[in-house]
PDB file of N, CA, C and O in Angstrom:
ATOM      1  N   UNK A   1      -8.505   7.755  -3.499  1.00  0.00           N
ATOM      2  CA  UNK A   1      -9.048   6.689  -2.694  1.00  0.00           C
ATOM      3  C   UNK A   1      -7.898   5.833  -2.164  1.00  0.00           C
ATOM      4  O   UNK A   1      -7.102   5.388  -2.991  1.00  0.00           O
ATOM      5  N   UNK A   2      -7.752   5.592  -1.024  1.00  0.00           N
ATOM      6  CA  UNK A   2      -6.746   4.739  -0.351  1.00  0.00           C
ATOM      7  C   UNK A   2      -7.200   3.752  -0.499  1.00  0.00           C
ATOM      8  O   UNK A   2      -8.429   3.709  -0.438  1.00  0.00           O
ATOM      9  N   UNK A   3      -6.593   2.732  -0.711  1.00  0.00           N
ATOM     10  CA  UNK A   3      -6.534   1.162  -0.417  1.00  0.00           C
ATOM     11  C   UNK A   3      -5.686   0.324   0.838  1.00  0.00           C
ATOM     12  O   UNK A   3      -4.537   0.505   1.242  1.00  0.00           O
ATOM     13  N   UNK A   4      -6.393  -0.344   1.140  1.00  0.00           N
ATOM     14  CA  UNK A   4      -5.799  -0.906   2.306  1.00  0.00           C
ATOM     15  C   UNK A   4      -5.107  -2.387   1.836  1.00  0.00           C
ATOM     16  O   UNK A   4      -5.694  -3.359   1.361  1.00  0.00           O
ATOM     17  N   UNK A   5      -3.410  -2.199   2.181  1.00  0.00           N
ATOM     18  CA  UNK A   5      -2.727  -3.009   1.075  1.00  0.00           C
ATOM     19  C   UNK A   5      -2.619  -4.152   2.166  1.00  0.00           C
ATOM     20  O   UNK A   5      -1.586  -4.787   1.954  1.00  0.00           O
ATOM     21  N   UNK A   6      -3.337  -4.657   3.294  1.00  0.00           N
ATOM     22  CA  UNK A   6      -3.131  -5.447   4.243  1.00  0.00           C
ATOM     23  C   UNK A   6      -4.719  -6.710   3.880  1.00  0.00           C
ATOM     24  O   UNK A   6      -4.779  -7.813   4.424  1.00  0.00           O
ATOM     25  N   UNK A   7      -5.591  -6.295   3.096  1.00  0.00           N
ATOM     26  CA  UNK A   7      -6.339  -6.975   2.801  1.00  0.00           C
ATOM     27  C   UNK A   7      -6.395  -8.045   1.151  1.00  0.00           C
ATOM     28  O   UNK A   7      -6.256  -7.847  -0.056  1.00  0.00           O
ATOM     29  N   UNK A   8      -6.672  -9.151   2.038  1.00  0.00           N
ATOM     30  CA  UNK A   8      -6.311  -9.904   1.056  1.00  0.00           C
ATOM     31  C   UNK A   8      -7.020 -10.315  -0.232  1.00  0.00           C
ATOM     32  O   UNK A   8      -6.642 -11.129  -1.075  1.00  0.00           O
ATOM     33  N   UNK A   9      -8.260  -9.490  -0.197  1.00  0.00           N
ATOM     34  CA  UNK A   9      -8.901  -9.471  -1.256  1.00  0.00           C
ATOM     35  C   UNK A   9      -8.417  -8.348  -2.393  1.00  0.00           C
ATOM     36  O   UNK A   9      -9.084  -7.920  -3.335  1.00  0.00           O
ATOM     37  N   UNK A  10      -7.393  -8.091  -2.111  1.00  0.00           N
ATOM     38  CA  UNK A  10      -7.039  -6.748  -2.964  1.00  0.00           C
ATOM     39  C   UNK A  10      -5.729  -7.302  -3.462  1.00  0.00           C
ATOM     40  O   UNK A  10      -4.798  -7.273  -2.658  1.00  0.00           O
ATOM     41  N   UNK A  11      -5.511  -7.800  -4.652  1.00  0.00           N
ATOM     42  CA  UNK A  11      -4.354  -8.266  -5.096  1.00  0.00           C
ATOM     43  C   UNK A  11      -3.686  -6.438  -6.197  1.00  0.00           C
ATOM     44  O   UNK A  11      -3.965  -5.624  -7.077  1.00  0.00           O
ATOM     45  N   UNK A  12      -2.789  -6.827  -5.263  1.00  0.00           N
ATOM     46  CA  UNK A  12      -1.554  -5.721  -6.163  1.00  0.00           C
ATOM     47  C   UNK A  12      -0.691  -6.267  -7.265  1.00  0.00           C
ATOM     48  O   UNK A  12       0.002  -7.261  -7.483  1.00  0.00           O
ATOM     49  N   UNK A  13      -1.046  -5.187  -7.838  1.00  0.00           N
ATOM     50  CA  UNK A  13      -0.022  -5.479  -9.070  1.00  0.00           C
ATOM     51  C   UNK A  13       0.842  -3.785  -9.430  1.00  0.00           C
ATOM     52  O   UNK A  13       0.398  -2.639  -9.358  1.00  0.00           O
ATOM     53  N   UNK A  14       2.430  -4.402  -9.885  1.00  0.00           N
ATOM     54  CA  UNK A  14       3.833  -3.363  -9.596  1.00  0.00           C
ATOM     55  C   UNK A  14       3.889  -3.414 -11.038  1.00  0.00           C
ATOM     56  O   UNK A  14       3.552  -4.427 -11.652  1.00  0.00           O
ATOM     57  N   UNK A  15       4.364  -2.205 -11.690  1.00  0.00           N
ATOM     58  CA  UNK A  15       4.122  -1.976 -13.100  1.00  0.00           C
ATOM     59  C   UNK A  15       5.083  -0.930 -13.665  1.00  0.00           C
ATOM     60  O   UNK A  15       5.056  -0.223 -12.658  1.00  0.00           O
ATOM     61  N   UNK A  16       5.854  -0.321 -14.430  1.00  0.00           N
ATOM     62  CA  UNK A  16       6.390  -0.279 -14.870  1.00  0.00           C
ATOM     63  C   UNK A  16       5.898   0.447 -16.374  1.00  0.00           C
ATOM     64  O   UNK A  16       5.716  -0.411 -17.237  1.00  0.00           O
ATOM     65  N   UNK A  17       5.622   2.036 -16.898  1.00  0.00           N
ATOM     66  CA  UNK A  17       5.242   1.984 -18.174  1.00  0.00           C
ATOM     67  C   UNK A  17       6.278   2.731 -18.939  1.00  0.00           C
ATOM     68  O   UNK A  17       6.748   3.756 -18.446  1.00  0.00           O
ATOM     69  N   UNK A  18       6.786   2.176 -20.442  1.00  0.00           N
ATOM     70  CA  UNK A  18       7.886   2.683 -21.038  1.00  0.00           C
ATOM     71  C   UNK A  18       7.122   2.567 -22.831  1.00  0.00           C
ATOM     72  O   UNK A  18       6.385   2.000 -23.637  1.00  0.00           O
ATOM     73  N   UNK A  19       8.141   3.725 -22.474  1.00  0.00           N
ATOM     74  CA  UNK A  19       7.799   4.482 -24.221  1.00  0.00           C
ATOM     75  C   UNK A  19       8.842   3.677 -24.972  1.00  0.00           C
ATOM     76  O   UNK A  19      10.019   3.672 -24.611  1.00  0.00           O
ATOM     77  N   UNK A  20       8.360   2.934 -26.120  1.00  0.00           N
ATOM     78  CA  UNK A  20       9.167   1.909 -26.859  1.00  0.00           C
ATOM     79  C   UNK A  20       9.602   2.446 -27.598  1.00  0.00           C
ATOM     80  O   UNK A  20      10.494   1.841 -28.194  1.00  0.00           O
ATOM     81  N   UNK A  21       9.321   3.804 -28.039  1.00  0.00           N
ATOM     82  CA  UNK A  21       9.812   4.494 -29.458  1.00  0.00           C
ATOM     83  C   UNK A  21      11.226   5.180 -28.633  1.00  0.00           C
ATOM     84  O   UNK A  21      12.318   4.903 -29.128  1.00  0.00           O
ATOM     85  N   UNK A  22      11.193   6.100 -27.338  1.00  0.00           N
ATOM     86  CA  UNK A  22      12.449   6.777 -26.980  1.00  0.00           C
ATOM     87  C   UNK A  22      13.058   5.644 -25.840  1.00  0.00           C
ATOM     88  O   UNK A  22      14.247   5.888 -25.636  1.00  0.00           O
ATOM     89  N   UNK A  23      12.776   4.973 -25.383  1.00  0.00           N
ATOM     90  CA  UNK A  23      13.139   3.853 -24.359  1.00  0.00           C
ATOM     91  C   UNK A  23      13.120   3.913 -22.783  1.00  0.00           C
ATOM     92  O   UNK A  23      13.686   3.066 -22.091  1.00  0.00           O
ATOM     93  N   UNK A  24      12.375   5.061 -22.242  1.00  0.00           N
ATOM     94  CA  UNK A  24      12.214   5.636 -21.443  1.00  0.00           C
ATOM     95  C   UNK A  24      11.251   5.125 -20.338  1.00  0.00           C
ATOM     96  O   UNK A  24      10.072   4.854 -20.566  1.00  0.00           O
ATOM     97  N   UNK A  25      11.639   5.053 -19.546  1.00  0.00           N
ATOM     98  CA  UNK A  25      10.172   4.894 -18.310  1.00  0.00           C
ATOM     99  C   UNK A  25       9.394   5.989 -18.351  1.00  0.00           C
ATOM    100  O   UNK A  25       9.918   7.103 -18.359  1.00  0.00           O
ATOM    101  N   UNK A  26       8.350   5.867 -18.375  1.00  0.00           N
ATOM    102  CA  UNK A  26       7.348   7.251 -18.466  1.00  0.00           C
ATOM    103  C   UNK A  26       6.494   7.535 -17.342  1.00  0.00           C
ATOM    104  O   UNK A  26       5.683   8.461 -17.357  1.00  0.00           O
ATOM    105  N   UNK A  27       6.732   6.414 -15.942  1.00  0.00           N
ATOM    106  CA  UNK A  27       5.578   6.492 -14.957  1.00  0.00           C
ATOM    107  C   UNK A  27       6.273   4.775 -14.319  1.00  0.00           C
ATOM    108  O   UNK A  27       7.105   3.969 -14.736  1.00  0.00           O
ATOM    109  N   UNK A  28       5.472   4.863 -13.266  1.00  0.00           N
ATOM    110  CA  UNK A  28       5.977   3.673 -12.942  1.00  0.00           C
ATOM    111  C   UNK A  28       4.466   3.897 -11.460  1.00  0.00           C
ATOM    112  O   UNK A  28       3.997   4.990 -11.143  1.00  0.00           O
ATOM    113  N   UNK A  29       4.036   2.505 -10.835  1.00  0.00           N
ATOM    114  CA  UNK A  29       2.861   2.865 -10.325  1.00  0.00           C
ATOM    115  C   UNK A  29       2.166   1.720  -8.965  1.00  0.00           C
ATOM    116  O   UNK A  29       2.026   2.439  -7.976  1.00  0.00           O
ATOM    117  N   UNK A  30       1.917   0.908  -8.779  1.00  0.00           N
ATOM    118  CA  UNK A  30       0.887   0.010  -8.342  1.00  0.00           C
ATOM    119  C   UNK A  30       0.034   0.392  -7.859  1.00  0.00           C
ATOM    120  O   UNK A  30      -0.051   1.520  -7.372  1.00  0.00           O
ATOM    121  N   UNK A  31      -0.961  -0.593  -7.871  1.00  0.00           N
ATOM    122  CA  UNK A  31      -2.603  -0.536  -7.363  1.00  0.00           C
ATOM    123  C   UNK A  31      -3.172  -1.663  -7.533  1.00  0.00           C
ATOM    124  O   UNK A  31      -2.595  -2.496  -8.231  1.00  0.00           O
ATOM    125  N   UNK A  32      -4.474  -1.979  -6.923  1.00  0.00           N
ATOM    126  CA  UNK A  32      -5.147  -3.215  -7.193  1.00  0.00           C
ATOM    127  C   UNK A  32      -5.374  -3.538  -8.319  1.00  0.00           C
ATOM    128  O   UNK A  32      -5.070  -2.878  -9.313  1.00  0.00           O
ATOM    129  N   UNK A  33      -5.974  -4.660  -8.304  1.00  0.00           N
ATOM    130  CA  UNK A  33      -6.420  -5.249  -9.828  1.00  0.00           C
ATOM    131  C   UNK A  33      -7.492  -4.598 -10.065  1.00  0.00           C
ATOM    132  O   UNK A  33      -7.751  -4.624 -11.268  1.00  0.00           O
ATOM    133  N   UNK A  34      -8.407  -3.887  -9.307  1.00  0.00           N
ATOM    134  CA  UNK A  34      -9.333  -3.471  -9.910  1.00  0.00           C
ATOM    135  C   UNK A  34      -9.479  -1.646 -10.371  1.00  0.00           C
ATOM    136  O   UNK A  34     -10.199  -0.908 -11.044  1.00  0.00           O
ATOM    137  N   UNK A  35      -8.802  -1.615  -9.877  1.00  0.00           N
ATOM    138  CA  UNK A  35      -7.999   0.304 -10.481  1.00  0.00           C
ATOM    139  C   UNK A  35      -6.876   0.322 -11.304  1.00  0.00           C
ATOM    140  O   UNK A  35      -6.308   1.413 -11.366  1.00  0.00           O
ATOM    141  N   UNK A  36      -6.365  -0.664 -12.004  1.00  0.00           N
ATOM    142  CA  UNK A  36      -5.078  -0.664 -12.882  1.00  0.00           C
ATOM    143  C   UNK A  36      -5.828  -0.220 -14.003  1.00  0.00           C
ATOM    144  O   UNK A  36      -6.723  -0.939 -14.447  1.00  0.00           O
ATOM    145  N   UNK A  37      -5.552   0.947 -14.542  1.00  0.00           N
ATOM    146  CA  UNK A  37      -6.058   1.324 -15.951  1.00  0.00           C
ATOM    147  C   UNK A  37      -5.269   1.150 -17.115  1.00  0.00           C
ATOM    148  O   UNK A  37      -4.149   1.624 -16.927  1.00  0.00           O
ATOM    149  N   UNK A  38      -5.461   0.475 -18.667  1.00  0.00           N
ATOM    150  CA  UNK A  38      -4.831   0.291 -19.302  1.00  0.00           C
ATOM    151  C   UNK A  38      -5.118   1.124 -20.418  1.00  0.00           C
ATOM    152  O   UNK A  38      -4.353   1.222 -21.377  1.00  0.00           O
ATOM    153  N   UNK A  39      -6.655   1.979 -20.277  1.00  0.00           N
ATOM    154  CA  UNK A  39      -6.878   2.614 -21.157  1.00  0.00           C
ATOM    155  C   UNK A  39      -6.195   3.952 -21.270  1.00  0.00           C
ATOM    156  O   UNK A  39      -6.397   4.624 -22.282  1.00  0.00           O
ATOM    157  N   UNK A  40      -5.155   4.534 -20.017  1.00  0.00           N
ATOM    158  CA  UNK A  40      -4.208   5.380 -20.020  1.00  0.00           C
ATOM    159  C   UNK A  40      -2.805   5.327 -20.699  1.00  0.00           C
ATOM    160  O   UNK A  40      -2.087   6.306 -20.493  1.00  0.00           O
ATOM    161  N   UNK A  41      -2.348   4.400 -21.419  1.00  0.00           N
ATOM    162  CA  UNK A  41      -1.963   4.286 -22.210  1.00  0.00           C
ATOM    163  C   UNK A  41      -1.654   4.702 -23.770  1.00  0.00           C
ATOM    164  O   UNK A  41      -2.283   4.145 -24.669  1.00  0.00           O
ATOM    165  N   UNK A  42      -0.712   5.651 -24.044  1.00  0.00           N
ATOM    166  CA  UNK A  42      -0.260   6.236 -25.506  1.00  0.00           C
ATOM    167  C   UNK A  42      -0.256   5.438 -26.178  1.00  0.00           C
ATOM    168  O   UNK A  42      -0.188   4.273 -25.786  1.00  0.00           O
ATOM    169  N   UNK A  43      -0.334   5.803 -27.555  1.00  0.00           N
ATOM    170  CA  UNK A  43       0.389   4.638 -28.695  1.00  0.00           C
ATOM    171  C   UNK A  43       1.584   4.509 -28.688  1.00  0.00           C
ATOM    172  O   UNK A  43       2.170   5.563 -28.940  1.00  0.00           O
ATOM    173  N   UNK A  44       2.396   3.417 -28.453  1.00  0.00           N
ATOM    174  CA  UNK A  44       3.954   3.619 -28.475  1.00  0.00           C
ATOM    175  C   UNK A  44       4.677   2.959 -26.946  1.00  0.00           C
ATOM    176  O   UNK A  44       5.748   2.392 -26.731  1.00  0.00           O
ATOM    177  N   UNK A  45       3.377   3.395 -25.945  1.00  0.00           N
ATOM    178  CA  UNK A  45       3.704   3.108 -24.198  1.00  0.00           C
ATOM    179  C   UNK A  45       3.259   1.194 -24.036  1.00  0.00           C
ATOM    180  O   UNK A  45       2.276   0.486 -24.256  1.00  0.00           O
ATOM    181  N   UNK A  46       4.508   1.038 -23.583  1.00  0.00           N
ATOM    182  CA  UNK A  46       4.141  -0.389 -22.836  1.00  0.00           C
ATOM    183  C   UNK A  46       4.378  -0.769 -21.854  1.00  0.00           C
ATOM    184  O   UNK A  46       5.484  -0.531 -21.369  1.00  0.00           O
ATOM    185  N   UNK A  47       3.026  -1.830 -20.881  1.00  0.00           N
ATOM    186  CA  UNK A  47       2.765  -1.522 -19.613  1.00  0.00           C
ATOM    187  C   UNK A  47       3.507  -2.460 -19.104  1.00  0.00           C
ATOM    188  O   UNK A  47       3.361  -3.073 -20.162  1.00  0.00           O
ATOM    189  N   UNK A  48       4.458  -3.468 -18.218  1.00  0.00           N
ATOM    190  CA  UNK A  48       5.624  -3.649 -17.934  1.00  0.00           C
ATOM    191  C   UNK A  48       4.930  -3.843 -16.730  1.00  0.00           C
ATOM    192  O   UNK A  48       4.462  -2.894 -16.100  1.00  0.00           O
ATOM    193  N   UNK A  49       4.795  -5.493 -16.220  1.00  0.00           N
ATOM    194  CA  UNK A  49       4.317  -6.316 -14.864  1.00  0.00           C
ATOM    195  C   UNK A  49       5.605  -6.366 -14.119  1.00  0.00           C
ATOM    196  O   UNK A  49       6.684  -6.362 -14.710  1.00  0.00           O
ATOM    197  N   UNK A  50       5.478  -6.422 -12.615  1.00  0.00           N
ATOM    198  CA  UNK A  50       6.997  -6.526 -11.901  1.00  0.00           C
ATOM    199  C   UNK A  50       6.466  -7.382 -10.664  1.00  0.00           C
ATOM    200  O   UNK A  50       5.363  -7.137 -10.175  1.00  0.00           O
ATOM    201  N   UNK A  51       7.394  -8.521 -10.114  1.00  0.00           N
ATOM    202  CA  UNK A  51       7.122  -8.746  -8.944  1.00  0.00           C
ATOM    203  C   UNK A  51       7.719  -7.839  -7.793  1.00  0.00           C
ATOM    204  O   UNK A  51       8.895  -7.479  -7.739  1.00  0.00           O
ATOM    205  N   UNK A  52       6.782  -7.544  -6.931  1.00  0.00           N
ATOM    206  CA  UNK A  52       6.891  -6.844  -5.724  1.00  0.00           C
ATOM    207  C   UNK A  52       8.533  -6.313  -5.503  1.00  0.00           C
ATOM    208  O   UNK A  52       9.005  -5.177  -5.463  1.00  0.00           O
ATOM    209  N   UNK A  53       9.150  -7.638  -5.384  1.00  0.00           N
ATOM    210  CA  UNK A  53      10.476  -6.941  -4.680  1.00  0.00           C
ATOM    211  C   UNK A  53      11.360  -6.604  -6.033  1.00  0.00           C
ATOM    212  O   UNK A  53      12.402  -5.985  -5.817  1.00  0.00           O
ATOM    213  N   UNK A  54      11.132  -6.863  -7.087  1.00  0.00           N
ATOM    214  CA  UNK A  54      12.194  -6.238  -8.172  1.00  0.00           C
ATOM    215  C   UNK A  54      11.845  -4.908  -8.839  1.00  0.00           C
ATOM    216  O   UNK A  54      12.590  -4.154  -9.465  1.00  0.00           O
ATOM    217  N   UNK A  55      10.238  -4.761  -8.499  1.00  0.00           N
ATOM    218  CA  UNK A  55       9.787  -3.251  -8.385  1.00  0.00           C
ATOM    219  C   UNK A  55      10.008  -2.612  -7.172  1.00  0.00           C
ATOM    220  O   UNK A  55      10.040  -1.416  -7.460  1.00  0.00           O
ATOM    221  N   UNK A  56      10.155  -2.722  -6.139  1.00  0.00           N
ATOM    222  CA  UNK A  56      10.877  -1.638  -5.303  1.00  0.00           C
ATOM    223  C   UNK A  56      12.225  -1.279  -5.596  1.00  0.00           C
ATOM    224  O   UNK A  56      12.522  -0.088  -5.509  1.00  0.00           O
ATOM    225  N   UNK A  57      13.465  -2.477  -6.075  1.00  0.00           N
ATOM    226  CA  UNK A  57      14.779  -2.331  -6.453  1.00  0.00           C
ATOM    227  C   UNK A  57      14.422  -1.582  -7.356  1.00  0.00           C
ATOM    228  O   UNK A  57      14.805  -0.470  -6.995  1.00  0.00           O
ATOM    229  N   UNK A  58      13.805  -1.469  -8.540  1.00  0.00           N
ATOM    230  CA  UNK A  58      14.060  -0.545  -9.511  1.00  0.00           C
ATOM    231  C   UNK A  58      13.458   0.659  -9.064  1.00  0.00           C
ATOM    232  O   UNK A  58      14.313   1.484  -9.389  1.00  0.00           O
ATOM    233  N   UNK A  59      12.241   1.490  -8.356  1.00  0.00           N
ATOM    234  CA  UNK A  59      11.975   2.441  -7.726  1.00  0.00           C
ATOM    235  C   UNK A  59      13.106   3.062  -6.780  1.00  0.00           C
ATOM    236  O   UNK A  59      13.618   4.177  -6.879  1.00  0.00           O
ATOM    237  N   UNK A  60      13.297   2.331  -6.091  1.00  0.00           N
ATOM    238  CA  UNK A  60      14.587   2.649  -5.658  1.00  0.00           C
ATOM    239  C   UNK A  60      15.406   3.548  -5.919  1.00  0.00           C
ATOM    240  O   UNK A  60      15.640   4.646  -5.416  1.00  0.00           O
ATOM    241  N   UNK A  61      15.989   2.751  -7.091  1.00  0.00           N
ATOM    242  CA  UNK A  61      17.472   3.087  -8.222  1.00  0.00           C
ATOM    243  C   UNK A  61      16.718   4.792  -8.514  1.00  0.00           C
ATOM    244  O   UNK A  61      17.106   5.928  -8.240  1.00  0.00           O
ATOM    245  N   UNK A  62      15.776   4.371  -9.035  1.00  0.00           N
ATOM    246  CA  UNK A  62      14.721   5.378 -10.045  1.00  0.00           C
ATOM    247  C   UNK A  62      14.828   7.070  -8.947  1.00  0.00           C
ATOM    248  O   UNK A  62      15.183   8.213  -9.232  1.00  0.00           O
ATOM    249  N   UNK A  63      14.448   6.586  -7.994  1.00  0.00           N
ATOM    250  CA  UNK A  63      14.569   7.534  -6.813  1.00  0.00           C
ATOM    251  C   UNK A  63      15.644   8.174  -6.535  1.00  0.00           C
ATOM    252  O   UNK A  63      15.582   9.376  -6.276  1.00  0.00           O
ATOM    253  N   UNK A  64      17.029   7.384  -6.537  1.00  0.00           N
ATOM    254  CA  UNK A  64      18.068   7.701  -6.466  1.00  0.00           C
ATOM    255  C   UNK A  64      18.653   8.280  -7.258  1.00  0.00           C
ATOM    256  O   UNK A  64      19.519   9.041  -6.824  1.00  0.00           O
ATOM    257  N   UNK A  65      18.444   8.188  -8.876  1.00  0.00           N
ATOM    258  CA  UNK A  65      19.238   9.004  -9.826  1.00  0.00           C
ATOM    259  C   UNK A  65      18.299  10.821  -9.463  1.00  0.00           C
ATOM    260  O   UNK A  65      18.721  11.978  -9.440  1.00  0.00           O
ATOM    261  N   UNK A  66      17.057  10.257  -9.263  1.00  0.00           N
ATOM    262  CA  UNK A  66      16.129  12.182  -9.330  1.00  0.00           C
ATOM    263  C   UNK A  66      16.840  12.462  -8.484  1.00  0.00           C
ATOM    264  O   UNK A  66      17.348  13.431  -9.049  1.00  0.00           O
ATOM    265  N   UNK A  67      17.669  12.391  -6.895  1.00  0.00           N
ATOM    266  CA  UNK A  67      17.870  13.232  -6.204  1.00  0.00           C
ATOM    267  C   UNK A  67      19.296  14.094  -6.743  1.00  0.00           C
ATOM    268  O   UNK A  67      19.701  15.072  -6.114  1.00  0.00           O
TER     269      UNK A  67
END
């Protein structure tokens, strides 16, 4: 389902999920407030809030080491 990120009833939220036991990012994601699932979550995974522009810098980076 697409979301239309130009409407302002749709607040986004930039996220970040890391495995606390190996220290790892395991996913990284946004979506509205009302599709953010927390029940996807391992035992061990923690879900990690970002504002907008310090989650693209780290996507970024993130992007840049896979190539």
């Amino acid at each position: 389902m697409a979301t239309n990120r130009k409407d302002p009833a749709s607040k986004f939220y930039y996220f970040i999920d890391i495995d606390l036991y190996s220290r790892q990012i395991v996913s990284w994601d946004s979506d509205t407030q009302d599709n953010v699932n927390f029940s996807e979550l391992s035992n061990g995974c923690y879900r990690v809030f970002l504002p907008r522009g310090q989650y693209n810098k780290l996507v970024k980076r993130l992007e840049e080491t896979r190539a």
